[in-house]
C-alpha positions as CSV (number, residue, x, y, z in Angstrom):
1,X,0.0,0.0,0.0
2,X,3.0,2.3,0.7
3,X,4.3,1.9,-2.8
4,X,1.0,2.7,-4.4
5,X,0.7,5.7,-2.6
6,X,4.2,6.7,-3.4
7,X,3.3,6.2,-7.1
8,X,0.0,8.2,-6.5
9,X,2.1,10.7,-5.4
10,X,4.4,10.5,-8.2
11,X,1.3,10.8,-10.8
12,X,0.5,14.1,-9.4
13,X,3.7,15.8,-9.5
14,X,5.0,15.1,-5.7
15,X,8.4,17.2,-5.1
16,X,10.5,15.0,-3.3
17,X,9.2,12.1,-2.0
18,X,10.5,10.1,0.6
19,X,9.9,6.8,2.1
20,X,11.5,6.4,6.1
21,X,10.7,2.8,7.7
22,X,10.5,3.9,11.2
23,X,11.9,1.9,14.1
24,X,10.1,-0.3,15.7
25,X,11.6,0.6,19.4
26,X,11.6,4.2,18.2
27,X,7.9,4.3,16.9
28,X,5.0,2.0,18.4
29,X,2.2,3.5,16.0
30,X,3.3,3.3,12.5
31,X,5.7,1.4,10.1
32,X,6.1,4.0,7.5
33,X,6.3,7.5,7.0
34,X,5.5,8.7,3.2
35,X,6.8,12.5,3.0
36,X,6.1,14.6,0.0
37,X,6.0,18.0,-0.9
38,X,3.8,20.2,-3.1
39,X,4.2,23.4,-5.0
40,X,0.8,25.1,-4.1
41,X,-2.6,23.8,-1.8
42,X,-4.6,22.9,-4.7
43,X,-1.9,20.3,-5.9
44,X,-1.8,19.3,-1.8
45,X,-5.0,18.5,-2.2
46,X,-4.7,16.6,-5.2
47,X,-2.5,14.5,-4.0
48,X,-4.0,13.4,-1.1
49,X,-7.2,13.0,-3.1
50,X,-5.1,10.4,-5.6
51,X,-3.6,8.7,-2.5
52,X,-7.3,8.1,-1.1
53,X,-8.8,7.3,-4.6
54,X,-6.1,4.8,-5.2
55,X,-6.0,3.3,-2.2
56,X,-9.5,2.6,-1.6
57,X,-9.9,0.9,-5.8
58,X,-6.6,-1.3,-4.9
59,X,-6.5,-2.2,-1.7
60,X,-10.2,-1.2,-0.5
61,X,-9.2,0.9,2.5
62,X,-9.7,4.0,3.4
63,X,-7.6,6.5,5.8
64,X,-8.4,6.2,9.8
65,X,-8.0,9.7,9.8
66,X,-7.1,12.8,7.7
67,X,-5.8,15.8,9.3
68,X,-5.3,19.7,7.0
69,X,-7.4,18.7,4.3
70,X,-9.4,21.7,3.9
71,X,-6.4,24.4,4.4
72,X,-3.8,21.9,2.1
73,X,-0.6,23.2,3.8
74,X,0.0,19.9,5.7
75,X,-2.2,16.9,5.0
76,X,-2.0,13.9,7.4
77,X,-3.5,11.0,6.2
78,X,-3.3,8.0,9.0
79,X,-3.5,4.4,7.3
80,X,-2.2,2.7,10.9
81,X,0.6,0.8,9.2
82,X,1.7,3.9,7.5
83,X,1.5,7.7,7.7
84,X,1.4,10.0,5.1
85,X,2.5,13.5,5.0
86,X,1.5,15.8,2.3
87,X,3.2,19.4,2.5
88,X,3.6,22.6,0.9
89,X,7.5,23.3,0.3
90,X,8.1,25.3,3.0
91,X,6.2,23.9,5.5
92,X,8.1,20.9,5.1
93,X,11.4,22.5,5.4
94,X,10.0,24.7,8.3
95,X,8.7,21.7,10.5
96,X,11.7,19.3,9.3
97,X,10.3,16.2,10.0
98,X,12.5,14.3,7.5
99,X,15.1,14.9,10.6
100,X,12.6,14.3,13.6
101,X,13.0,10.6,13.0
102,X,16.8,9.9,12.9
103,X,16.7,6.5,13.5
104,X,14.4,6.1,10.6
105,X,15.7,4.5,7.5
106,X,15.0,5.9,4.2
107,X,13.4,3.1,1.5
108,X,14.0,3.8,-2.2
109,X,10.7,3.6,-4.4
110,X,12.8,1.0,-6.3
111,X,13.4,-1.2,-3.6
112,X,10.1,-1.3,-2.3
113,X,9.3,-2.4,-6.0
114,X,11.3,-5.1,-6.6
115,X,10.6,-6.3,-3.0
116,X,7.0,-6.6,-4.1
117,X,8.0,-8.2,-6.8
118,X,10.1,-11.1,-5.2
119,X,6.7,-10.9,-3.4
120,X,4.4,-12.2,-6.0
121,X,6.9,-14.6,-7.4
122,X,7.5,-16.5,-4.3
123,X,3.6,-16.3,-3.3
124,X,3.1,-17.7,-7.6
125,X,5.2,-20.5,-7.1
126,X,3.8,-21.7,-3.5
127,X,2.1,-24.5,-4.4
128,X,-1.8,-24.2,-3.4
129,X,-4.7,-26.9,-3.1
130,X,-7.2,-26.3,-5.3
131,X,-10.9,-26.7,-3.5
132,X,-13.8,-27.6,-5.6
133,X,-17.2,-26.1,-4.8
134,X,-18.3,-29.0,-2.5
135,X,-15.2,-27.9,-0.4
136,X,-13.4,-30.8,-1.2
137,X,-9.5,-30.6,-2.6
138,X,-8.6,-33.0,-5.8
139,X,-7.2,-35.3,-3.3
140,X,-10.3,-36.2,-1.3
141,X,-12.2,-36.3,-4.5
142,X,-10.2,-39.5,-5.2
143,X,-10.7,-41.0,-2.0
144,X,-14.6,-40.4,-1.6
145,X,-15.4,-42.8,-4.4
146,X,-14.1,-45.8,-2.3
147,X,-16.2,-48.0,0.3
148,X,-16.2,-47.3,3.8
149,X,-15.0,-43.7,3.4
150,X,-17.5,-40.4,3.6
151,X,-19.3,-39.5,0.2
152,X,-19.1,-42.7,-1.5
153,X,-21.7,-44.1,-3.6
């Protein structure tokens, strides 16, 4: 969910967009922090607005809370296992909260893509049971027809 709201933010023109994976002994609340900046309110907005629409058609979530909305200089949008932070340039550099966290570690776009991507390769070659309609996996199928066992004829 981070990385699409990264690349949400990327499709509306973020300025500098960061990733920090906070500490877990350092921060109890959150995983993630996604920072990005904005050039004026209206694109603040816009960006939050991509972040929620994206979000919620993906993943079908939707913020716990969202926090500056309506004046677009800082946008808080609380997903529990991530944070994001929508600013306005200077606000960002004002309140510094890049450098609040200096434990955090920063995560590269990149590598949070091909992490999801070693991701869906190890989850397509786990081998599943398929389970027909009557709840029954190929294997029991072939059982059921014999004597003496449950389902047989």
């Amino acid at each position: 969910m981070v990385l699409a709201a990264a690349e949400a933010c990327e499709a509306k023109k973020a300025e500098d967009t960061r990733i920090l994976e906070l500490d877990p002994a350092d921060s109890g609340f959150t995983d993630f922090f996604l920072i990005a900046s904005s050039a004026n309110q209206r694109q603040t907005q816009a960006i939050a607005e991509e972040i929620e629409l994206r979000l919620k058609r993906e993943f079908q979530t939707h913020p716990n809370s969202v926090e500056g909305r309506r004046q677009g200089e800082w946008i808080l949008m609380d997903y529990v296992d991530f944070v994001v932070h929508i600013f306005l340039a200077e606000k960002r550099a004002y309140y510094g909260i890049d450098r609040l966290r200096a434990s955090a570690q920063a995560v590269a776009i990149d590598q949070l893509k091909t992490m999801r991507m070693k991701k869906t390769r190890a989850a397509r070659k786990s081998p599943t049971r398929k389970v027909s309609a009557a709840g029954r996996t190929k294997s029991d199928a072939k059982t059921s027809g014999k004597r003496g066992t449950p389902g047989a004829k």
